[in-house]
C-alpha positions as CSV (number, residue, x, y, z in Angstrom):
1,X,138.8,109.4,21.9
2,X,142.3,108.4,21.8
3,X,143.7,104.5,22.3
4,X,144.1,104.1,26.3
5,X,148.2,103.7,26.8
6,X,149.1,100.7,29.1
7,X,150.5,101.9,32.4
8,X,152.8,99.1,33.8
9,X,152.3,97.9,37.3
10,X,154.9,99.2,40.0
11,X,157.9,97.4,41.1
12,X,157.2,95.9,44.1
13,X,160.8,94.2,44.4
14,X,162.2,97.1,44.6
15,X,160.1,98.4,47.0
16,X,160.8,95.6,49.2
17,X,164.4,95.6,48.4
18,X,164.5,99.9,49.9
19,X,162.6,98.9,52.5
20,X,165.4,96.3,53.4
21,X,168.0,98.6,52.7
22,X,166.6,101.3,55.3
23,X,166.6,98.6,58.6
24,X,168.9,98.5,60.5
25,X,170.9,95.1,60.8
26,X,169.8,93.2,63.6
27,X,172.2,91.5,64.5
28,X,175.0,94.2,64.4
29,X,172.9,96.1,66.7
30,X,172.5,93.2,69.1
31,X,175.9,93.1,69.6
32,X,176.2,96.8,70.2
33,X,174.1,96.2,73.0
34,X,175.9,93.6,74.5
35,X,179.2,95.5,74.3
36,X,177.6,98.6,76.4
37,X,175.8,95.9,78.6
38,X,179.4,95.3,79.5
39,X,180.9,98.7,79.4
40,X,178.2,99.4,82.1
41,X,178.3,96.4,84.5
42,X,182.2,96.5,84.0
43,X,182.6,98.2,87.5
44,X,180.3,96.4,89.7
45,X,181.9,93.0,88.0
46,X,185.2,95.0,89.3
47,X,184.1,95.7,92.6
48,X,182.4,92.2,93.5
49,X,185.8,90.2,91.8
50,X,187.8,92.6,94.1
51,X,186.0,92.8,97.3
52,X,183.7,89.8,97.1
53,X,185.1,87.1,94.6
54,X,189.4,87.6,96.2
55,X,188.3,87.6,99.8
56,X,185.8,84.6,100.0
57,X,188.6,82.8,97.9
58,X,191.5,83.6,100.2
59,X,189.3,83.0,103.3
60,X,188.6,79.4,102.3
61,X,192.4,78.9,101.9
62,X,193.3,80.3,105.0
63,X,190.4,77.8,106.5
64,X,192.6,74.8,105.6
65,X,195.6,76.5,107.5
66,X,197.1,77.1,110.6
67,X,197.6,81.3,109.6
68,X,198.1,83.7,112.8
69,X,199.0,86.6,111.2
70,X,202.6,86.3,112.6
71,X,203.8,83.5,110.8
72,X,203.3,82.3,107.0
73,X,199.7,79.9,107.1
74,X,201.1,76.2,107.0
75,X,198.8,73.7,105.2
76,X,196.4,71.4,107.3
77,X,193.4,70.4,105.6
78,X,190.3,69.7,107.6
79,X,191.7,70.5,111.1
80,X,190.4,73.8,111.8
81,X,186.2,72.6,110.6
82,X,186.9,68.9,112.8
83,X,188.4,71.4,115.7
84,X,185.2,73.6,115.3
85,X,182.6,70.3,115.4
86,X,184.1,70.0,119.2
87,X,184.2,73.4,120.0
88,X,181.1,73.9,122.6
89,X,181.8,78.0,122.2
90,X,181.1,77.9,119.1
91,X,178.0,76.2,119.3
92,X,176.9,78.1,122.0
93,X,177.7,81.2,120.0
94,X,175.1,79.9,117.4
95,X,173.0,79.0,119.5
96,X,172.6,82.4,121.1
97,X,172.6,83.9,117.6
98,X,169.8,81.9,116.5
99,X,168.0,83.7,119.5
100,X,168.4,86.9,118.8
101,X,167.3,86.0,114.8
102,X,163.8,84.8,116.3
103,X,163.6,88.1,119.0
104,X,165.2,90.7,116.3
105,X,163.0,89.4,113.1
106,X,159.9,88.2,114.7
107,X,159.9,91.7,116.4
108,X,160.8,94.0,113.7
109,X,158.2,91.9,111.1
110,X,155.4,92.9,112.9
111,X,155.9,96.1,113.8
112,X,157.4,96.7,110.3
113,X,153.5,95.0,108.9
114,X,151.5,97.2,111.6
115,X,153.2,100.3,110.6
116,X,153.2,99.7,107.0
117,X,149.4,99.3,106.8
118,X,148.7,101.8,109.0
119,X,150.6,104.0,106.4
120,X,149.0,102.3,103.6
121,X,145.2,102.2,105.1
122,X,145.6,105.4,107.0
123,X,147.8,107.7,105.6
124,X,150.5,108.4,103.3
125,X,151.8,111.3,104.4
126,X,155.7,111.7,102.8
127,X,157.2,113.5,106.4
128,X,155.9,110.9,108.2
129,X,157.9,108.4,105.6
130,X,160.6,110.3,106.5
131,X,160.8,110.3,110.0
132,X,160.5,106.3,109.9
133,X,163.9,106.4,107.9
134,X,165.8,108.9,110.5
135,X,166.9,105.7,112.8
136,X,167.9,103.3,109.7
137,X,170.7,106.7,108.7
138,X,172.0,106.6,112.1
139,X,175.4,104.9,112.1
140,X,174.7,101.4,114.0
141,X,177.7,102.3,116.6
142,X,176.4,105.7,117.4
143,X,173.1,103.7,117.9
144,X,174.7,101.3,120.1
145,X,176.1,104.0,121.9
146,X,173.1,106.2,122.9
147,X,171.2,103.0,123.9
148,X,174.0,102.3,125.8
149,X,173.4,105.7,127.8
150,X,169.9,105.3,127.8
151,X,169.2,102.1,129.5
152,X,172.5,102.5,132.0
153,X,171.5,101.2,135.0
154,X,172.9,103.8,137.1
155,X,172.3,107.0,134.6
156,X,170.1,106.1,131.8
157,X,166.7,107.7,131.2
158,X,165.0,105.1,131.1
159,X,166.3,103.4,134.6
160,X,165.1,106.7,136.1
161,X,161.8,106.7,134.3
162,X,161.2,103.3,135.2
163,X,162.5,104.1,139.1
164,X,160.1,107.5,139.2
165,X,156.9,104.8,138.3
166,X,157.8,102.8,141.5
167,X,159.4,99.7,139.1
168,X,163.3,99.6,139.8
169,X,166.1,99.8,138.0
170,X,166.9,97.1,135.9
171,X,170.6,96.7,134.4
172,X,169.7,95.7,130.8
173,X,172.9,95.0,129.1
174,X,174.7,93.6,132.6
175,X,172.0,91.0,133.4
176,X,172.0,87.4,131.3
177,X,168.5,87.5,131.0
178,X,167.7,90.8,129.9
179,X,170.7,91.6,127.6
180,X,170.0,89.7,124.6
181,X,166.0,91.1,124.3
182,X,167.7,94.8,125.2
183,X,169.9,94.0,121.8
184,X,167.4,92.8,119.5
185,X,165.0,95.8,121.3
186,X,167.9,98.2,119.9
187,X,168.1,96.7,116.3
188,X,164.2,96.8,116.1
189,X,164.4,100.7,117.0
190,X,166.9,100.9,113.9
191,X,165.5,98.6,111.4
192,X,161.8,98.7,111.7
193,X,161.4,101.9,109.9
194,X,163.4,101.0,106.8
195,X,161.7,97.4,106.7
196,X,158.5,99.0,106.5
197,X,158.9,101.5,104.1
198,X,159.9,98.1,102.2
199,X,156.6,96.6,102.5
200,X,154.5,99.5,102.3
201,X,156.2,99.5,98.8
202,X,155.1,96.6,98.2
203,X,151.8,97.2,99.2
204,X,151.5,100.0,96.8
205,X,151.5,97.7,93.9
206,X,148.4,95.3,95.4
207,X,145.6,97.1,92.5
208,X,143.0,98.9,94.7
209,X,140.2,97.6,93.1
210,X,140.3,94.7,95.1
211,X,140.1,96.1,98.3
212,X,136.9,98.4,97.0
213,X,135.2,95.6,95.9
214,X,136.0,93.3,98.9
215,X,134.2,96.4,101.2
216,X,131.5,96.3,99.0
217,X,131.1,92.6,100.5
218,X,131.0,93.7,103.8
219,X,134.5,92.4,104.6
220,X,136.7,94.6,107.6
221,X,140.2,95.7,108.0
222,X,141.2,92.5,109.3
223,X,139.6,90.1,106.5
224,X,141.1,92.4,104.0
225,X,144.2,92.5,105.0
226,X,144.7,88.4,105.7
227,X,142.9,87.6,102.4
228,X,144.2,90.6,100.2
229,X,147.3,92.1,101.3
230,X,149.2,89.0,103.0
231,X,148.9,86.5,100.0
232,X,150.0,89.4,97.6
233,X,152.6,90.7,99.7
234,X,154.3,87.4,100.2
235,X,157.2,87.9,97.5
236,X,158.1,91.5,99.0
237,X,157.9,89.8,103.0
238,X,160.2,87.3,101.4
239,X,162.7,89.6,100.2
240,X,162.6,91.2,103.8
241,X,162.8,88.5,106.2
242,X,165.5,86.6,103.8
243,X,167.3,90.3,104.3
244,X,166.8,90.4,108.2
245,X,167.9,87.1,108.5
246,X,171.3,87.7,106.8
247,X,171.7,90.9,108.8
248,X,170.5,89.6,112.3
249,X,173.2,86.6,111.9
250,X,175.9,89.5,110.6
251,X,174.8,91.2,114.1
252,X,178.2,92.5,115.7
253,X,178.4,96.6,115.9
254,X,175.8,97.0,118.8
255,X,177.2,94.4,120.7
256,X,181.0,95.4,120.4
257,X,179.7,98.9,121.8
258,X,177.6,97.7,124.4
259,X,178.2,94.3,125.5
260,X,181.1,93.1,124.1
261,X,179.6,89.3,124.6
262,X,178.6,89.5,127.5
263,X,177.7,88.7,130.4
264,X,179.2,85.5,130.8
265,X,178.7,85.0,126.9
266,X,175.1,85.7,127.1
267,X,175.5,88.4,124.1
268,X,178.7,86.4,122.1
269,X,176.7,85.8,119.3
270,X,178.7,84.1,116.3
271,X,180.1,87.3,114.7
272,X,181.8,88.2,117.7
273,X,183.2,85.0,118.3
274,X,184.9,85.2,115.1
275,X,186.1,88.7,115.5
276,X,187.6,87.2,119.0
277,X,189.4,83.9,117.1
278,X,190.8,86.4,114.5
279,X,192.2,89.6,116.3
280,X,192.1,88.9,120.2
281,X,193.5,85.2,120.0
282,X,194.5,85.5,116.4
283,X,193.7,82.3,115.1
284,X,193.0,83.6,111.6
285,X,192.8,79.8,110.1
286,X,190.0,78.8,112.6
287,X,188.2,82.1,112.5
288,X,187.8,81.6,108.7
289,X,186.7,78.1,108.8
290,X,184.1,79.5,111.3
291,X,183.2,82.5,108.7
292,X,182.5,80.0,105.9
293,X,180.6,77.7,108.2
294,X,178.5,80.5,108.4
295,X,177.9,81.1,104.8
296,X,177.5,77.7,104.3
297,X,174.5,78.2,106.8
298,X,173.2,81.3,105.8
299,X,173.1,80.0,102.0
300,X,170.8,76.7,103.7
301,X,168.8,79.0,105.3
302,X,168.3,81.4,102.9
303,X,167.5,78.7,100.1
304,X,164.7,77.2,102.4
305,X,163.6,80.0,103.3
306,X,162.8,81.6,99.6
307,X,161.6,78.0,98.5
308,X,158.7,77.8,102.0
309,X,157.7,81.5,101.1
310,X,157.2,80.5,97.1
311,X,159.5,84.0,96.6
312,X,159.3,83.7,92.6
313,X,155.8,83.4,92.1
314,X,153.3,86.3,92.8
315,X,149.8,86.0,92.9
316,X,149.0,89.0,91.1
317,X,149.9,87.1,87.8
């Protein structure tokens, strides 16, 4: 037999130093990311600088002037927000918008819940998904307007229904008491649908085991859906009612169609009393001090809201 011939061991440094070679640099490609990152969110940054970022700017400066839109704004500090700490419309204006908040949200929440678990418990038929949505696409004027038909109190539909069943006629958007609930009644017609397409989303992602194993236990609809579906909803329901509560304050289409603030002021919610400041008086300075009061507000609100309803955390974690 011949002598056995030594057979060197393999490089293993220049393995290593082609496996090095083939990756890709790391942080070359980090920085390719970064520049499409931009390239993409280059036109929303565009669009909220120019229609978001410019306006709320100007309107602040116009808040410390005396602008009228016929005459260049002069320069006067805090007199439009110490004018507006006096001004008993204006708190009567958010004073009546903080009712229609409670009427429109407390409304459209529940029915938005019932509707949702009905859909979620019951069935989850796409057309009927559908037909929820129809009210939400309808422009909110043209909504305002056929509401407007429907519950005249000479013509509308309803008046007549309502008249046939022996229970009068009742003039919903030309009596004090009845106006604001026929508003927020509108808006719940219009929103409910989309809000609960919103939380039966939400519901979708509660895992279904839990509700198999809590029948198993014996517990009923009700149990299950206090103990279950509320607690793991609650980051979803706190998107939606922080939502509502922006829109309901922002309320101002349906009552320009139907209302137009009143009677006697009973509808002149805060929106509208800055629409009449601006372009029926034309106080433009005062009308934006009023507009960022509002934001100011809405920014309080929001924040307490999101921080009582724990918004961040989920207890599915």
């Amino acid at each position: 037999m011949g002598a056995k011939t030594a057979v060197a061991p393999p490089d293993q440094s220049s393995g290593i130093r082609a496996d090095a070679a083939r990756e890709p640099k790391r942080p070359g490609r980090r920085r390719d990311d970064r520049k499409a990152a931009w390239l993409f969110l280059a036109p929303a940054l565009l669009g909220f600088l120019v229609f978001y970022a410019y306006p709320t700017i100007r309107g602040v400066h116009y808040s410390l002037t005396d602008y009228n839109m016929l005459a260049p704004p002069n320069f006067v500090g805090a007199e439009n927000y110490t004018q507006l700490i006096g001004d008993e419309q204006f708190w009567n204006a958010l004073k009546v918008t903080a009712y229609y908040v409670v009427l429109n949200i407390g409304s459209q929440t529940l029915l938005a819940l019932l509707l949702a678990t009905l859909m979620h418990r019951l069935t989850r038929s796409v057309a009927l998904r559908a037909m929820l949505l129809v009210p939400w696409l309808v422009p909110n004027v043209t909504v305002g307007l056929l509401w407007m038909w429907l519950l005249d109190a000479n013509l509308g539909f309803v008046n007549h229904v309502l008249d046939a069943l022996g229970l009068g006629t009742s003039g919903f958007f030309t009596s004090p008491d009845l106006a604001m609930p026929a508003i927020a009644a509108v808006n719940t017609w219009a929103y409910t649908g989309y809000t609960a397409l919103l939380l039966y989303a939400g519901m979708l992602q509660v895992p279904q085991h839990l509700y198999e194993s809590a029948s198993l236990d014996g517990a009923g609809e009700w149990r299950m859906f206090h103990r279950i579906t509320l607690p793991l909803l609650r980051p979803v329901l706190a998107l939606v009612l922080v939502v509502s509560l922006i829109g309901s304050f922002q309320i101002f289409d349906t009552i320009a169609v139907t209302t137009k603030g009143g009677p006697v002021g009973a509808t002149r919610v805060i929106y509208y009393y800055i629409y009449e400041q601006a372009f029926a008086q034309f106080h433009m300075g005062y009308a934006s001090a009023v507009a960022v009061v509002l934001a100011l507000v809405l920014g309080v609100l929001t924040a307490v809201q999101m921080r009582l309803l724990r918004a961040s955390r989920s207890d599915l974690a």
